[in-house]
C-alpha positions in Angstrom: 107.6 112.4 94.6 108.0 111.6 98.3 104.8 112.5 99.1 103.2 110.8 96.6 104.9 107.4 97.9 103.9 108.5 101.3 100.3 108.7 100.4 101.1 105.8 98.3 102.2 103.8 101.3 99.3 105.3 103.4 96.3 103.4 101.4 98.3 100.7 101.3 98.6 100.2 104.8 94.9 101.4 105.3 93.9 98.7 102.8 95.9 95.7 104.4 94.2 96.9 108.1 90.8 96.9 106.5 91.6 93.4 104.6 92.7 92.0 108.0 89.7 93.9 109.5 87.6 91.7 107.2 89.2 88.1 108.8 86.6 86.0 111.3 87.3 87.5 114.6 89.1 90.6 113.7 86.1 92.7 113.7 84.9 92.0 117.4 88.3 94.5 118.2 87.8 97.1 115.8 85.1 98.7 118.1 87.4 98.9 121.4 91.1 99.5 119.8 89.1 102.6 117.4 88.3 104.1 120.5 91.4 103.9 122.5 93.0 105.3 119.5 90.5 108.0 119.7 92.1 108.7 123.3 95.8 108.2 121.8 95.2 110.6 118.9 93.5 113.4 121.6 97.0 112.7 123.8 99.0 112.9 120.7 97.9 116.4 119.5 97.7 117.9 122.9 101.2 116.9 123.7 102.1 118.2 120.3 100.9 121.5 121.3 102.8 122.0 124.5 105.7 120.6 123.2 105.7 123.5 121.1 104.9 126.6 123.0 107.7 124.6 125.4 110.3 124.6 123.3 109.7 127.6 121.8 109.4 129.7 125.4 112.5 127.3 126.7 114.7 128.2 123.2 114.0 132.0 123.5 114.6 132.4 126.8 118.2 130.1 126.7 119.1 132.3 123.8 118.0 135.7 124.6 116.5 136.1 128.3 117.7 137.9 130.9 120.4 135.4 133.4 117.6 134.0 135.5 115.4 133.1 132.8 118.1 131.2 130.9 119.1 129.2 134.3 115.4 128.4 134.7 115.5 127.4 130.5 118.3 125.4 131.2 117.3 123.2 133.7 113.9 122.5 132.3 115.9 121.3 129.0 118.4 118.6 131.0 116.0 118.1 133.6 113.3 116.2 131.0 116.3 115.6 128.7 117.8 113.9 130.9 115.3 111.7 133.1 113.0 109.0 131.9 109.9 109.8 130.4 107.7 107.3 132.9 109.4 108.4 135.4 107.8 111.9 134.7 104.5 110.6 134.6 104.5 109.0 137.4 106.0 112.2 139.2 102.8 114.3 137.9 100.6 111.9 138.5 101.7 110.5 142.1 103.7 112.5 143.4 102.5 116.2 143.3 99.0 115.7 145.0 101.4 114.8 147.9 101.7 118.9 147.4 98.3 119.2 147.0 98.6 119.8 143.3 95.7 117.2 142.1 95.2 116.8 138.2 93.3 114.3 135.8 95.4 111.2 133.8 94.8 113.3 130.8 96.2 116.3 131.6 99.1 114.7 133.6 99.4 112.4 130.5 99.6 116.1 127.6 101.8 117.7 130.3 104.6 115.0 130.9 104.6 114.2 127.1 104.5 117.8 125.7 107.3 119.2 128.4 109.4 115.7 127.7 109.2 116.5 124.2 109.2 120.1 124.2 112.9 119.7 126.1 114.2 118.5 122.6 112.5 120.7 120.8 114.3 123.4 122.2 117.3 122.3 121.2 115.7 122.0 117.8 115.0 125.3 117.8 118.2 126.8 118.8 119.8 124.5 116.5 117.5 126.0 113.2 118.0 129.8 115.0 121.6 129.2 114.7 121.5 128.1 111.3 120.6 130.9 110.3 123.2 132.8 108.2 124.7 136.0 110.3 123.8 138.3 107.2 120.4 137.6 108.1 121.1 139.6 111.4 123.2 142.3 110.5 120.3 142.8 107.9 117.8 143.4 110.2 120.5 145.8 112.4 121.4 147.7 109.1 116.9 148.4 108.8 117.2 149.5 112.7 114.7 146.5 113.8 114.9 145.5 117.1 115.3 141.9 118.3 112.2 140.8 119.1 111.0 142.3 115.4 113.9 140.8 113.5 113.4 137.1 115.1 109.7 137.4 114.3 110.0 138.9 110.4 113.2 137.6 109.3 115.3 135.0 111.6 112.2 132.5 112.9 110.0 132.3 109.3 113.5 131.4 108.0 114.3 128.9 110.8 111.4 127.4 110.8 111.8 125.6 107.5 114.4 124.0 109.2 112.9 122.7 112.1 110.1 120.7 110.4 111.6 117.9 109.8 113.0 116.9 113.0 109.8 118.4 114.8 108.2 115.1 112.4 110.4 113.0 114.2 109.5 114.5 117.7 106.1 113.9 117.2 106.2 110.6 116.0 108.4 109.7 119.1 105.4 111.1 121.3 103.2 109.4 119.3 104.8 106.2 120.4 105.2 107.2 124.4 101.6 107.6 124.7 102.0 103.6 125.0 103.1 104.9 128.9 100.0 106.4 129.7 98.1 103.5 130.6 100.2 102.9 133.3 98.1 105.8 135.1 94.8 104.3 134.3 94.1 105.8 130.8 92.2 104.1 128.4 94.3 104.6 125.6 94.9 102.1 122.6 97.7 99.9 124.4 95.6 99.7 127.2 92.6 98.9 125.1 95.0 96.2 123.6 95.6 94.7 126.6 92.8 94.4 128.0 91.1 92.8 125.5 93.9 90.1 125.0 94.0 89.4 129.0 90.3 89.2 128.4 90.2 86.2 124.5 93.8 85.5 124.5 93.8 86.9 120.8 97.0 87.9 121.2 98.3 88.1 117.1 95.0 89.6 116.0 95.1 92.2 118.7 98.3 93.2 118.4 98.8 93.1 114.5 94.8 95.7 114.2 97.6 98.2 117.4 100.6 97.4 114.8 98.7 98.8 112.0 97.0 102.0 113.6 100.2 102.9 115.3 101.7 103.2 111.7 99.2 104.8 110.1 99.0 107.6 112.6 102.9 108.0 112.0 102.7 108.3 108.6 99.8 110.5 108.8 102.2 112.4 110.9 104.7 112.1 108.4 102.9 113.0 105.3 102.0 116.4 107.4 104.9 117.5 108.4 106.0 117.0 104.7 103.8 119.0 103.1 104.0 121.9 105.9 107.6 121.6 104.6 106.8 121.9 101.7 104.8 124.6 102.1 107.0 126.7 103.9 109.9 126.1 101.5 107.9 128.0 98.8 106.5 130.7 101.0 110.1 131.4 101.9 111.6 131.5 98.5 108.3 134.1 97.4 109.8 136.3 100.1 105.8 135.5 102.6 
């Protein structure tokens, strides 16, 4: 039933963007803002992707690597926890050619999004590890696995239902801080926004087209993350 409203809401929303698409004027955007959302969507998923393989690497390695790997886990997780996402960016993007470390906006943008984000997911990982009951474990002892084999064929399949959902909100929340990005020259869809309304002063029609493709993407985002839920649910409860 919730996905079905979520789709529900989904063509609802696309419908009222095309209707307001359709107004005198509106259209003259849709060109400009459809491309830097083309650039927001490529930041989006790439971000998604480290953030990942970060917190994944970052939650293993807290939880069962050797004392030096689980220092270095730990300060990766408060470091990015605990400073400002902009302030990352800028620190990629400004600071390490000083070090002669010299990389595009894009790639400074996927890295300082994915390893903000993949700090949190860390602890989303544990967290869903954790969860996991202790009979799972003693289990896998009692068929003589060994660690690595257990967390792979029993504890992580089983964990992983329980990450989805706050892994949704996580990407939505990068979703939203690819807004930062233009601030080191990337033509994404804020800074597609903002040009153009320096540029005709059409600030409400701007602004309302950015509203609207922000929220579909996040309940595109949404509406995924459900149904891999979904998905997993059953594949757990067949014993795949």
């Amino acid at each position: 039933m919730q996905l079905r409203q979520l789709a529900v809401c989904a063509i609802v929303f696309f419908t009222a963007g095309l209707a307001v698409a359709s107004f005198a004027g509106f259209r003259e955007f849709i060109p400009g803002l459809l491309e830097g959302a083309w650039v927001t969507v490529q930041i989006t998923l790439g971000g998604c992707l480290l953030a990942v393989v970060m917190a994944l690497v970052a939650a293993m390695a807290k939880m069962y690597g050797p004392l030096p790997l689980r220092w270095l886990a730990v300060a990766y997780i408060e470091v990015f926890r605990g400073t400002s996402a902009l302030v990352q960016l800028f620190w990629l993007f400004f600071v390490l050619p000083h070090f002669g470390v010299n990389l595009g906006p894009m790639t400074v943008a996927i890295a300082a999004l994915g390893l903000n984000v993949g700090a949190y997911g860390a602890e989303v990982v544990r967290g869903a590890v954790n969860a996991v009951p202790r009979g799972q474990w003693e289990a896998s002892v009692a068929l003589n696995m060994s660690r690595p084999l257990a967390l792979r064929r029993i504890i992580l399949p089983q964990a992983f239902v329980a990450m989805i959902p706050p892994w949704g909100n996580l990407f939505i929340e990068l979703l939203k801080a690819t807004a930062l990005v233009s601030l080191i020259t990337i033509s994404d869809l804020a800074f597609k926004a903002q040009q153009m309304n320096q540029t005709t002063f059409r600030t409400v029609e701007i602004f309302t087209i950015v509203l609207i493709v922000y929220l579909a993407i996040s309940v595109l985002i949404t509406v995924g993350t459900r149904t891999l839920e979904t998905f997993a649910a059953r594949g757990i409860a067949r014993g795949r």
